[in-house]
Backbone as CSV, one residue per row, in Angstrom:
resi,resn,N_x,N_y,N_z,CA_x,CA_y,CA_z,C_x,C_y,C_z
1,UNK,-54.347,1.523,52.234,-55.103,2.395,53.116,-54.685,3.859,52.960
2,UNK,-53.643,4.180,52.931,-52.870,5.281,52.876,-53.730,6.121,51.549
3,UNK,-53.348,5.110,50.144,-53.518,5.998,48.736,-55.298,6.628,48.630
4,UNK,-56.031,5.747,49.768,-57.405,6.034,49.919,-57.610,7.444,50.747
5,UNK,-56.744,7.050,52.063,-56.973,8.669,52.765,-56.478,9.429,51.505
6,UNK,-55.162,9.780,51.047,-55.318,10.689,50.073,-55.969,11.144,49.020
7,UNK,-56.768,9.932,48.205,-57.959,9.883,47.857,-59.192,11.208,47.740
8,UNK,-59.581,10.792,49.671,-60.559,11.359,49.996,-60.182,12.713,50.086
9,UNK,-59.077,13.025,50.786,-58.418,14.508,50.904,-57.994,15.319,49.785
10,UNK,-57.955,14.847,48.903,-57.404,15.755,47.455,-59.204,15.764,46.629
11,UNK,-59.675,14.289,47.276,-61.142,14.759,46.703,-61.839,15.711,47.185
12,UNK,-61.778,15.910,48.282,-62.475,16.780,49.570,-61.981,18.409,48.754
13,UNK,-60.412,18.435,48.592,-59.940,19.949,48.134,-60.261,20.501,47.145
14,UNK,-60.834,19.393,45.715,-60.452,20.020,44.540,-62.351,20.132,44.572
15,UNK,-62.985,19.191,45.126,-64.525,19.296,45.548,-65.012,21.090,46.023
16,UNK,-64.330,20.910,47.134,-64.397,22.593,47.811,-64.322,23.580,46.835
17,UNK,-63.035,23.127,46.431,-63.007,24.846,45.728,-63.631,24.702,44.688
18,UNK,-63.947,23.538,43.527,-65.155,24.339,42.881,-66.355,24.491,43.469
19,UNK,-66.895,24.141,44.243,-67.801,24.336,45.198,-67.613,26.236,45.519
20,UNK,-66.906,26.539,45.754,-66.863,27.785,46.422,-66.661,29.091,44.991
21,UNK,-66.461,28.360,44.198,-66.108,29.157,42.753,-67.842,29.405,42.193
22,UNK,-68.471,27.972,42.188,-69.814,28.226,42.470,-70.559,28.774,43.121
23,UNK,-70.251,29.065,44.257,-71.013,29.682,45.577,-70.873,31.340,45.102
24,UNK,-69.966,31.583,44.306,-69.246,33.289,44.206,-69.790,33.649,43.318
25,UNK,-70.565,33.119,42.103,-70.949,33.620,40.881,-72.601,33.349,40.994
26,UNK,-73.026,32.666,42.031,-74.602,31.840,42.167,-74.973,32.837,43.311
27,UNK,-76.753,33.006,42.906,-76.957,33.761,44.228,-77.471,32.916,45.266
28,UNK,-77.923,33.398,46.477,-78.257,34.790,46.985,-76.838,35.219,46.911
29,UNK,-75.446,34.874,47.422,-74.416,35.500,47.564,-73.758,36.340,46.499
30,UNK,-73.364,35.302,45.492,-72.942,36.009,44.015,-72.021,37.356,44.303
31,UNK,-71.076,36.995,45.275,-70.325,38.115,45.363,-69.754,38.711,44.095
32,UNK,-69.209,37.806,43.131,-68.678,38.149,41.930,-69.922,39.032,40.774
33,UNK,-70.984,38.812,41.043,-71.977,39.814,40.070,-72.384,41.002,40.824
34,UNK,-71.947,41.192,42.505,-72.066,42.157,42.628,-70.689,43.678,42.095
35,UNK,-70.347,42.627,41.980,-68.733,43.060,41.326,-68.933,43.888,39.930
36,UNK,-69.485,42.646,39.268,-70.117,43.022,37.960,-71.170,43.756,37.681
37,UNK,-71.576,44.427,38.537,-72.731,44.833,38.590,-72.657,46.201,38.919
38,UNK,-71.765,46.528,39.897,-71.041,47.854,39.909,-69.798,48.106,38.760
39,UNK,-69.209,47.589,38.181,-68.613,47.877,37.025,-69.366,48.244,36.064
40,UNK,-70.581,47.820,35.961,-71.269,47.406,34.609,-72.303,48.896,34.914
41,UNK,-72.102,49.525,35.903,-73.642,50.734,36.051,-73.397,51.257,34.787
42,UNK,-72.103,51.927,34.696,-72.401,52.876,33.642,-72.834,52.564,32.375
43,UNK,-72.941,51.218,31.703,-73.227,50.944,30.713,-74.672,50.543,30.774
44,UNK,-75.599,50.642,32.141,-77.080,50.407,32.421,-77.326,48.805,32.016
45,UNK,-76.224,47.951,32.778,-76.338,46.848,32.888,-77.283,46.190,33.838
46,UNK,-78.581,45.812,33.330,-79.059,44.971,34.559,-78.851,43.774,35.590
47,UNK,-79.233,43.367,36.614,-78.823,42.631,37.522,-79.428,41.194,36.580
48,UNK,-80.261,40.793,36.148,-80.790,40.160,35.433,-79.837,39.304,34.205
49,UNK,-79.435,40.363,33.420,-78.797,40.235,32.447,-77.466,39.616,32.606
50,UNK,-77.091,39.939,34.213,-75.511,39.824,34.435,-76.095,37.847,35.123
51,UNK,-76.949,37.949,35.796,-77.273,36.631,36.280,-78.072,35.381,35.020
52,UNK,-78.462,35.856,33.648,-79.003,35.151,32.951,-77.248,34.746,32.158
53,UNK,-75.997,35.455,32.189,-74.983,35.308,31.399,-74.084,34.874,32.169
54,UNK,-74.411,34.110,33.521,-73.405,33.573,34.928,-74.518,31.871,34.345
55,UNK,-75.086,31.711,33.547,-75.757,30.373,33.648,-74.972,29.100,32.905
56,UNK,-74.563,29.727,31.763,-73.606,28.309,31.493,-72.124,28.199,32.599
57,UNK,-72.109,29.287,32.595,-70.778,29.029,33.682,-71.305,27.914,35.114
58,UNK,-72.727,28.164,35.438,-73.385,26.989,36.291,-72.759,25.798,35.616
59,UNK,-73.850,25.510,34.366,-73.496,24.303,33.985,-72.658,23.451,33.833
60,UNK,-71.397,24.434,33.454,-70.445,23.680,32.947,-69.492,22.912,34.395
61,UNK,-69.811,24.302,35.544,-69.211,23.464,37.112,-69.640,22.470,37.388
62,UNK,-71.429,22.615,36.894,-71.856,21.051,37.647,-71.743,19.849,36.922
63,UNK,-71.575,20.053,35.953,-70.996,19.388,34.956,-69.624,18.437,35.301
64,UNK,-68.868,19.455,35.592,-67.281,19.442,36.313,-67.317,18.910,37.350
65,UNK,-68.632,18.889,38.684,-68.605,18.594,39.535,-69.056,16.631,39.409
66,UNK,-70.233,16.851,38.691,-70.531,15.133,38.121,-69.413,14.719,37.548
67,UNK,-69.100,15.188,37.024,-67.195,14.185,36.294,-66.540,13.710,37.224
68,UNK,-66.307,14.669,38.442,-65.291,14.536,39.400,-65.936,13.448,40.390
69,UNK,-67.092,13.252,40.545,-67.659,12.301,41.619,-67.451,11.295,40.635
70,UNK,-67.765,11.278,39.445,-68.132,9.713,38.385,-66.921,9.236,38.425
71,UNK,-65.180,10.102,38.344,-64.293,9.853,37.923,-63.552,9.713,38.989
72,UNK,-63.385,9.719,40.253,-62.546,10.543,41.426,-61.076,10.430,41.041
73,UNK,-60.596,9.013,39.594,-59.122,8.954,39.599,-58.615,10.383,39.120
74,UNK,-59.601,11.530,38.254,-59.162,12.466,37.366,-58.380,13.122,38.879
75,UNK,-58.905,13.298,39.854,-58.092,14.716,40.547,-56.951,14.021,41.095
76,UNK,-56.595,12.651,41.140,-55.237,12.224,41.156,-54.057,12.404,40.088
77,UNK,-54.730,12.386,38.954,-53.836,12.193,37.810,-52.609,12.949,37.982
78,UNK,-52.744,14.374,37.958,-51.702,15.153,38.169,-50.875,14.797,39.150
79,UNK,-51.062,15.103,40.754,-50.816,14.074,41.561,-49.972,13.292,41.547
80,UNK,-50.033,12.120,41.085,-49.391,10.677,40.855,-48.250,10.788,39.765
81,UNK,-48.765,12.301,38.099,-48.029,11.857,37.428,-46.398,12.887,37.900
82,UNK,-46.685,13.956,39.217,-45.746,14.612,39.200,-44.756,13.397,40.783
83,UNK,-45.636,12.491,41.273,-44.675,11.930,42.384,-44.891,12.014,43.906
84,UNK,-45.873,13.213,43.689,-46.175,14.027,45.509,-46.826,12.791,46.027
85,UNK,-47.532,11.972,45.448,-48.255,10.811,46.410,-47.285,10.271,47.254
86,UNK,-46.067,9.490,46.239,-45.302,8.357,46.660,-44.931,9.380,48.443
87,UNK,-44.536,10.434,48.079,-43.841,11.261,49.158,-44.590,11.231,50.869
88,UNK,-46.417,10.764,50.439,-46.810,11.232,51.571,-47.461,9.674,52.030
89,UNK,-47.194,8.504,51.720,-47.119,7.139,51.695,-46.077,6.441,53.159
């Protein structure tokens, strides 16, 4: 019962934050291309250009994100192989 709650909770964490790594580069928010976007004036970078070159970086999260649901043992691995589980058992 135990190795399951931890399970869900390390799934829940490593879920979030790419979740939120996504949320920063994707609009409407895309805080990170507004970033890029004021760096980029002087070179007459369009908003367009900066959001057509944020698209494989999509893919490859959701990508990352289907692995992690198909796989859930991957976000243990580390986990288990450094010991922190046994500790919270």
């Amino acid at each position: 019962m135990a190795a399951t709650t931890v399970l869900v909770k390390e799934y829940v964490g490593v879920s979030l934050v790419i979740m939120m790594g996504m949320g920063q580069i994707t609009p409407p928010v895309g805080i990170n291309e507004f970033v890029i976007h004021g760096v980029a004036k002087k070179y007459n970078v369009s908003t367009a250009t900066i959001y057509s070159g944020v698209i494989p970086f999509v893919i490859v999260e959701v990508v990352a994100v289907y692995l992690l649901t198909l796989f859930r043992e991957v976000v243990l691995r580390l986990p288990n192989s450094m010991g922190v589980l046994a500790t919270l058992d």
